[in-house]
N, C-alpha and C positions, 0 to 999 in steps of 0.2 A: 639153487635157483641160478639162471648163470644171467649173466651179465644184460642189460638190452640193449637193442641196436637196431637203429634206424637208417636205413639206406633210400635215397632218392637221387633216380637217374634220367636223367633228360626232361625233367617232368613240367608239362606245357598246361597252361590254366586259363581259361575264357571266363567271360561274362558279360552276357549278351552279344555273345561272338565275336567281344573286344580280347583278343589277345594280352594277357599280363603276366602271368610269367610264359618266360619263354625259355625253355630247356634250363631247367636249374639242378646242380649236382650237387649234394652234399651227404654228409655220411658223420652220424655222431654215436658215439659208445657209452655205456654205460663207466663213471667216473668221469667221465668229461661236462665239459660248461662249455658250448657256442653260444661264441653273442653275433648277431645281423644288424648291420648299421647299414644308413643310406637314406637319400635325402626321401622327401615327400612322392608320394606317387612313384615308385619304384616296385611296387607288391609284397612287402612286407609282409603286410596284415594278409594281404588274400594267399599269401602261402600259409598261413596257420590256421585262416579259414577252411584252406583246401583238405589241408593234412585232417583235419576233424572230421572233413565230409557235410560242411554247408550246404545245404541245396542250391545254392545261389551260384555258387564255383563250379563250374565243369572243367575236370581234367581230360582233354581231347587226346594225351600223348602222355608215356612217359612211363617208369615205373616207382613204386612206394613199397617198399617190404619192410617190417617191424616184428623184428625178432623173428626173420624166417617167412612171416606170413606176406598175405599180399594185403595191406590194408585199404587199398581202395577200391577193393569186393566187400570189405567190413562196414554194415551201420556203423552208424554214430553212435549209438548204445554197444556196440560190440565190439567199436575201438578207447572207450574210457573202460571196456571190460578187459582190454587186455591190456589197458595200463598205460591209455596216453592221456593227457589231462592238459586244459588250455586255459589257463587265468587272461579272461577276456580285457581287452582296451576298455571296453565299458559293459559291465556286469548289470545283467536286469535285476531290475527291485519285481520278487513276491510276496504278494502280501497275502496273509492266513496261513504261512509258512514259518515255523521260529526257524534260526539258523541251527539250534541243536538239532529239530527233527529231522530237515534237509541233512543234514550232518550223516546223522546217524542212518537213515533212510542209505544216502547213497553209501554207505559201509558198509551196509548189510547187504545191498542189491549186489556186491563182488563177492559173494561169499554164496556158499551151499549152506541149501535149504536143513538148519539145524545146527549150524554153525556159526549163527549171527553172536555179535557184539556187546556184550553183557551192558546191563544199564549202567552200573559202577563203575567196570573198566571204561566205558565211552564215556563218562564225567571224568575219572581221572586223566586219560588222557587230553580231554577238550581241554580242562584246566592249566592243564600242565603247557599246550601249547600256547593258550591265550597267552596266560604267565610270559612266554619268549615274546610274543607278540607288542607285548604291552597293554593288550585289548582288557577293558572292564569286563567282568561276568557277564554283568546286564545283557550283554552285543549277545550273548547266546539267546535269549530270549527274546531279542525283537526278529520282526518280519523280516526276510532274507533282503539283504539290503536296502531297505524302505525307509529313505528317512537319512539314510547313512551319508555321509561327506563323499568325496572325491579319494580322499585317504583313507577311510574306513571301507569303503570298497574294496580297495587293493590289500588291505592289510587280511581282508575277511576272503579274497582270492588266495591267498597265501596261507592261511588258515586250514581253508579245504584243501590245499596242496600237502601240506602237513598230514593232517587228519586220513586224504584218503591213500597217501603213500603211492605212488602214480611209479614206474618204472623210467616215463619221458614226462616228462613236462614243456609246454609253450610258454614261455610268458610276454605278451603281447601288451608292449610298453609299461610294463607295470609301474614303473617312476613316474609315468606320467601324473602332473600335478600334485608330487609329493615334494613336502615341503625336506630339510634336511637331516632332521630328527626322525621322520617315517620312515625314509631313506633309507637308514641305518637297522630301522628294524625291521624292515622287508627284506634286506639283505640279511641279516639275520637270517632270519628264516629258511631265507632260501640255501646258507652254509651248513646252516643245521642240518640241511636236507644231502648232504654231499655224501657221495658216497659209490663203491663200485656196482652196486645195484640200482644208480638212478644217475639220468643224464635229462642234460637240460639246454633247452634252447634259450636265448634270451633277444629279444629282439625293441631295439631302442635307438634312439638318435642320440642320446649324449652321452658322453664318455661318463658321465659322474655316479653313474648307479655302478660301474664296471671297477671305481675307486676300489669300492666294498664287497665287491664278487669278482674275483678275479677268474678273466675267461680263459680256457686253455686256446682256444681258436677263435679268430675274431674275422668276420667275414663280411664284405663291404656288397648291396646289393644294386644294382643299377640296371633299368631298360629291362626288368623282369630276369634276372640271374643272377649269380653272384660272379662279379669281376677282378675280386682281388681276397683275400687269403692271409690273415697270421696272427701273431701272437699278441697281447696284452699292449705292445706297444703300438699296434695301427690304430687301436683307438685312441691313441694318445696322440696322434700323428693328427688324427681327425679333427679332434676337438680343436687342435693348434691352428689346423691349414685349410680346414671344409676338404670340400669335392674334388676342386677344380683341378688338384696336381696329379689326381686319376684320372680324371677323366680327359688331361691333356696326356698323363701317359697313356693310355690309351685308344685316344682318340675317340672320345665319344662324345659325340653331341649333348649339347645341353637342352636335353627333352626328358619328359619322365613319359609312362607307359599307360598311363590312368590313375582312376582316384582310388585310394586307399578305401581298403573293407573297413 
């Protein structure tokens, strides 16, 4: 299986004819960790909206290849088929849904017809994950996040990231409203996941989920692109000094581009 890789060139994104990203380049490999930093209203979210194929995001411009293909001729059923996965900002609660069957369900839906996921192996391994997780067994059996915290959400996004083995993952603020002990175990999760056959985006405003996941490239977004570029220490630089010593080098107003997906 070789490596995956994501390329995105110039790639411009509306909604409602509101310009928000505006030509953004980035390019991530498999063994690698990107994290996106950048204040409010910058497109953050609506680029990982975009990358999944929201209906709500039009890409007017630009190109998107994944592993070769063009993914923005791919449904959104047909780019979790070929192995991009996005732990959402806020994860919808179903209900009449356990999260084992959801589980196992989408396991078996990446697999040929005869080749699905035996009932035993799919318990051992849910266990075994939950186990890293810290998560109660119980959590298997209730309605797909119904009922669940703020932090049971995100631990149960990281979950299915585990569980369905993704080639790229998004994770769109996943620390948001975890406290410092979930923290720890989300990240978890997501080192466990490291490896030359899976690369990951990570996209957040504070340096402190980035403590416990160290990124190989850290990339600052503003005005719909990414303006600045580098390693493990510009988040450090951020957290210390905010915005304002980018965007006086250079030179960019202080305006954002719209509201966050």
């Amino acid at each position: 299986m070789s490596a995956p890789n994501l390329k995105i060139e110039d790639l411009r994104v509306s909604i409602e004819d509101k310009e928000i990203i505006k030509g953004l380049d980035l390019e991530i490999n498999g063994g690698e960790i990107h994290a996106i930093m950048g204040p409010n209203g910058t497109g953050k979210s609506t680029l990982s909206a975009a990358l999944m194929g929201h209906p709500k995001y039009e890409v007017t411009s630009g190109k998107v290849t994944f592993n070769g293909e063009d993914l923005l001729e791919m449904e959104v059923d047909e780019r979790a088929q070929a192995g991009l996965f996005l732990a959402m900002q806020y994860p919808s609660e179903v209900s009449g849904i356990t999260n084992a069957d959801f589980l196992r369900s989408a396991i078996n839906a990446k697999r040929e017809e005869g080749q699905e996921i035996s009932l035993m192996k799919f318990i051992r391994e849910l266990d075994k994950k939950m186990d890293t997780l810290e998560m109660d067994n119980t959590f298997a059996h209730r309605y797909l996040n119904e009922g669940f915290s703020g932090g049971e959400k995100k631990r149960n996004e990281i979950l299915q990231m585990m569980m369905l083995e993704p080639k790229l993952a998004i994770l769109d603020e996943i620390d948001s409203g975890l406290d410092i002990d979930a923290l720890k175990v989300v990240a978890k999760g997501v080192n466990d996941m490291r490896s030359p056959d899976f690369g990951c985006l990570i996209i957040t405003h504070y340096q402190r989920l980035l403590n416990y996941i160290t990124p190989d490239r850290v990339h600052v977004m503003m005005q719909g692109r990414i303006v600045k570029s580098g390693g493990p220490e510009l988040a450090q630089r951020l957290e210390a000094e905010g915005y304002d010593w980018i965007k006086e080098e250079l030179g960019i107003k202080d305006e954002t581009v719209g509201q966050e997906a």
